[in-house]
VORO-556472 format. One record per residue: residue number from 1; residue in one letter; x, y, z of N, C-alpha, C, O in turn. Coordinates in steps of 0.001 Angstrom, whole numbers. Layout:
N
  num  residuo     n.xx     n.yy     n.zz    ca.xx    ca.yy    ca.zz     c.xx     c.yy     c.zz     o.xx     o.yy     o.zz
  NUM        A        X        Y        Z        X        Y        Z        X        Y        Z        X        Y        Z
...
***
This chain:
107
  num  residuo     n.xx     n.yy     n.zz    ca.xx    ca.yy    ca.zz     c.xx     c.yy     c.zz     o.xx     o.yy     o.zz
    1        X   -20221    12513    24074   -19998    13440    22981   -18529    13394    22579   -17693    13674    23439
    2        X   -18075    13010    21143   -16794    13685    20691   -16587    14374    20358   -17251    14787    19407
    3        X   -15379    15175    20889   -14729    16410    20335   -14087    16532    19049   -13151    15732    19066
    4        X   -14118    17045    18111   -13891    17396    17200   -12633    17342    17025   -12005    17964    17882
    5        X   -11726    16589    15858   -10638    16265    15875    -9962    17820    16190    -9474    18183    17260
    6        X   -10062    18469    15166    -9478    20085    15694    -9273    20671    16799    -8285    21337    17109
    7        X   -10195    20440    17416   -10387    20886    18938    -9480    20212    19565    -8667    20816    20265
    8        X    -9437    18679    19425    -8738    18003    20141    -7292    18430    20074    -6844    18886    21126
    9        X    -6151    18348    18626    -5157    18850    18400    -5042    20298    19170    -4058    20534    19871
   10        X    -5919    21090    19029    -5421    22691    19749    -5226    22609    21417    -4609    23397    22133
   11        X    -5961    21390    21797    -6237    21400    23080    -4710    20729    23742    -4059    21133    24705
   12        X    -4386    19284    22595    -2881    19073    22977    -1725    20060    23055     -970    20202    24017
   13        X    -1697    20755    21844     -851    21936    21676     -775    23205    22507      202    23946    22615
   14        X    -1977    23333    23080    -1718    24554    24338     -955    23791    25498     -591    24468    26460
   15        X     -695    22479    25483     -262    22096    26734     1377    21363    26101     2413    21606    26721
   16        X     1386    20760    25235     2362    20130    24711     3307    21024    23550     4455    20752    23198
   17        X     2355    22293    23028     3280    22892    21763     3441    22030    20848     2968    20894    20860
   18        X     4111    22508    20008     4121    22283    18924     5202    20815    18913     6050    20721    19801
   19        X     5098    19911    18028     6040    18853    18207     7446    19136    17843     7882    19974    17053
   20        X     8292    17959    18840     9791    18405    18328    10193    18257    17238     9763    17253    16670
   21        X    10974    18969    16612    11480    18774    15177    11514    17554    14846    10751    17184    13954
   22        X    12448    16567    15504    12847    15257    15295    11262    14052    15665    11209    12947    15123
   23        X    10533    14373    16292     9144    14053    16094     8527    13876    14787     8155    12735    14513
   24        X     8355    14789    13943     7921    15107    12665     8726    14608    12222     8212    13826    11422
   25        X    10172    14475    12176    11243    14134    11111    10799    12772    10794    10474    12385     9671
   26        X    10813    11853    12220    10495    10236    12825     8613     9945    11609     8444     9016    10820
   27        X     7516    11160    11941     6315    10661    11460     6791    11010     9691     6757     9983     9013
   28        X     7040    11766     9228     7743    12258     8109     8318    11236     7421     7914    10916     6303
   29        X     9449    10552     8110    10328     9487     7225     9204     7881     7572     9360     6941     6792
   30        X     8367     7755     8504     7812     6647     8533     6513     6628     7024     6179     5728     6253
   31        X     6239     7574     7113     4870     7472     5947     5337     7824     4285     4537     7862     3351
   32        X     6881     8074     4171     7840     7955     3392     7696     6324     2775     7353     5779     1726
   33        X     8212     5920     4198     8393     4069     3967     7364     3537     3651     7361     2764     2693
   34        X     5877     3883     4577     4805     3523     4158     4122     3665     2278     3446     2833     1673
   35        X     4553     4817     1865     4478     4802      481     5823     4229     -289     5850     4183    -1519
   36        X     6668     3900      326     7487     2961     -502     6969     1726    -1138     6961     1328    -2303
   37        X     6493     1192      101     5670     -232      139     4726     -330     -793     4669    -1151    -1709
   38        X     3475     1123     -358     1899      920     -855     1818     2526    -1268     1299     3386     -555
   39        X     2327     2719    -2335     1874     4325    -2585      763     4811    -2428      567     6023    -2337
   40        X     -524     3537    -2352    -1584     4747    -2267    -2079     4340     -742    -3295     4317     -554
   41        X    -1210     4024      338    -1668     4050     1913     -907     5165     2422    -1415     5619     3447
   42        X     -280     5519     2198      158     6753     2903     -290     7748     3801    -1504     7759     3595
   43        X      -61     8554     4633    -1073     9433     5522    -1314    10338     5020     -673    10560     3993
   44        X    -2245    11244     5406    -2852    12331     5221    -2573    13245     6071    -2573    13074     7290
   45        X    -2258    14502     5374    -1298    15525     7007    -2157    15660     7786    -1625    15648     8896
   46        X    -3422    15811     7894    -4222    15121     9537    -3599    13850    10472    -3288    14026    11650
   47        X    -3499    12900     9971    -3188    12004    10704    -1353    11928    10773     -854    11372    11751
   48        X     -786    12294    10096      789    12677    10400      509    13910    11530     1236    13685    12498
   49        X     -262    15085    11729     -524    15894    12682     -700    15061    13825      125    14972    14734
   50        X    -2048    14304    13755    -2492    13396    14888    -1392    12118    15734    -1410    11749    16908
   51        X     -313    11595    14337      354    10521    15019     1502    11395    15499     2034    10733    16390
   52        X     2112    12471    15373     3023    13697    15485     2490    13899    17095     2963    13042    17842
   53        X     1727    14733    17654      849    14739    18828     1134    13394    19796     2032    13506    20631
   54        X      360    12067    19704      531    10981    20001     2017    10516    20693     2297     9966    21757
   55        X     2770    10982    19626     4503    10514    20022     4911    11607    20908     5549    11274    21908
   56        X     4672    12802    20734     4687    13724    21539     4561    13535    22918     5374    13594    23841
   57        X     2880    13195    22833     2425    12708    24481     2992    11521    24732     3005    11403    25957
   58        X     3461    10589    24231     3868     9561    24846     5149     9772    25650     5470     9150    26663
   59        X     6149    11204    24758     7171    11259    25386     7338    12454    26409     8422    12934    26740
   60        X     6386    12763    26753     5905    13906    27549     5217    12918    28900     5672    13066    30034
   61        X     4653    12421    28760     3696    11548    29887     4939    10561    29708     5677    11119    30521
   62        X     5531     9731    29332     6267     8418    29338     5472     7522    29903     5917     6765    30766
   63        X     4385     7483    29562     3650     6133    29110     2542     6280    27580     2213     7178    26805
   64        X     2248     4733    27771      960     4610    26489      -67     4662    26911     -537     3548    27147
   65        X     -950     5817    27232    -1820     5672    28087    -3179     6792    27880    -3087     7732    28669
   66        X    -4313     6852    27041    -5285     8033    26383    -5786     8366    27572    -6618     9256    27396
   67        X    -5642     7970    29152    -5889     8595    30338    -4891    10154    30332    -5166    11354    30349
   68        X    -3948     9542    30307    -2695    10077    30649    -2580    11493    29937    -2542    12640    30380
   69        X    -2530    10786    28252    -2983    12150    27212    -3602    13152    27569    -3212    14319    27606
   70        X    -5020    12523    27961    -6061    13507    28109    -5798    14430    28970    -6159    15595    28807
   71        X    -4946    13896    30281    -4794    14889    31309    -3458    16319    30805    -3250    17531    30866
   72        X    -2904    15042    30329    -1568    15865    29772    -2231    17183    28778    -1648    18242    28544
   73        X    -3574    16789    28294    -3886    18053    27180    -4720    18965    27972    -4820    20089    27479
   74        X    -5514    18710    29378    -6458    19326    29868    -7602    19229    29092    -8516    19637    29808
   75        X    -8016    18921    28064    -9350    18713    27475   -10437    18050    28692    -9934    17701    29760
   76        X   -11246    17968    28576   -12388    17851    29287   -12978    16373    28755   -13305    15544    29604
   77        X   -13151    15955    26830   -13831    15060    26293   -11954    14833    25536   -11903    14747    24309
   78        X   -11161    14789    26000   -10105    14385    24808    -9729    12867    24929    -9184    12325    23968
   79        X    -9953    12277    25885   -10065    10432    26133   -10921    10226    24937   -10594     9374    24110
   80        X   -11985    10937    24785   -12935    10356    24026   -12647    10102    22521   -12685     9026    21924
   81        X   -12332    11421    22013   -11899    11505    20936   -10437    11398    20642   -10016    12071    19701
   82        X    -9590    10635    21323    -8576     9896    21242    -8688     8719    20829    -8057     8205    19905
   83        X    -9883     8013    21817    -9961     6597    21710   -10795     6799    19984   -10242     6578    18906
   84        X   -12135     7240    20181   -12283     7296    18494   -11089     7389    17555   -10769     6407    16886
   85        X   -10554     8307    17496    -9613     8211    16605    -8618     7125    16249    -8112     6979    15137
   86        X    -8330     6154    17647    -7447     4994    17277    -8533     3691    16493    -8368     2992    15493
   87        X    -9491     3783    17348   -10592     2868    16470   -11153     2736    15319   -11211     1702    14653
   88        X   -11913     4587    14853   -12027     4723    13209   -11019     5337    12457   -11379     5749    11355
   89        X    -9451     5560    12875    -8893     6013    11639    -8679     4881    10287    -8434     3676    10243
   90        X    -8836     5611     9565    -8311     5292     8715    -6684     4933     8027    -6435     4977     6823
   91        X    -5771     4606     9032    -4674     4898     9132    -4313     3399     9166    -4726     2511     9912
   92        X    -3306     3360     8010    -2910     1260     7746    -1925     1116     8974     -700     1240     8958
   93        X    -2732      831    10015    -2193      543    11382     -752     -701    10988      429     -533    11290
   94        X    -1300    -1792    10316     -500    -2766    10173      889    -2440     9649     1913    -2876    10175
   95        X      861    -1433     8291     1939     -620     7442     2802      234     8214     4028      343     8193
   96        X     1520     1090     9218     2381     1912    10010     3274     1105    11089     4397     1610    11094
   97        X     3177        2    12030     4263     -476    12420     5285    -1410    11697     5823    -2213    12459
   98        X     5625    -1469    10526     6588    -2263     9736     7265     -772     9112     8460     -709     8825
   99        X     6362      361     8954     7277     1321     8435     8044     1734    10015     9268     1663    10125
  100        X     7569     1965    10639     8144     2693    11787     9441     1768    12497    10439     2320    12958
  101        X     9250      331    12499    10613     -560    12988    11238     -267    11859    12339      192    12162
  102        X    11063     -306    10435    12511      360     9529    12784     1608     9574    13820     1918     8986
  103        X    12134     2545    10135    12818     3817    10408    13289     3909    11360    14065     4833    11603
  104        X    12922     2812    12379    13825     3106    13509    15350     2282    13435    16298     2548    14173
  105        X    15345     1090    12233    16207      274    12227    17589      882    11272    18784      588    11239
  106        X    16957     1604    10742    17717     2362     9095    18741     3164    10593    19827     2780    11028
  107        X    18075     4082    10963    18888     5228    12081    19783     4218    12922    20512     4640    13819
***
């Protein structure tokens, strides 16, 4: 069974809070670049929420790891609907790492 993207986010956030400012700033200026490129790939504040979260746990757990996440969120099904989410988003995976090495390269 997957959990419901919603569920999933509330379930990170009781354990992780809310993301750091400079988190958002980082998903914020990357999907910036991403519509520089391709104005109409850009994210959707779901998935700026979802990749916001993600960077979060990565720097909370310090690894890449949807084991790790899951534990880090206490969810019960959140592996699950992690891994869904990297598989069916809709999110220009390819765009998003060419925007994200120039936002990290610009800083």
């Amino acid at each position: 069974m997957v959990v419901p993207l919603t569920r999933l986010f509330m379930e990170i956030a009781m354990v992780m809070g809310k993301p750091a400012p400079f988190v958002s700033t980082f998903v914020d200026a990357v999907d910036e670049a991403i519509r520089e490129q391709h104005p109409s790939a850009g994210m959707s504040t779901m998935q700026r929420a979802w990749l916001a979260c993600c960077v979060t746990a990565v720097l909370i757990t310090n690894s890449i790891g949807g084991a790790r996440f899951a534990r880090a969120s206490l969810g019960t099904s959140a592996l699950a609907a992690l891994s869904w989410m990297f598989r069916h988003s809709k999110i220009p995976w390819a765009l998003l790492l060419v925007a994200s090495v120039r936002v990290i390269l610009r800083q």
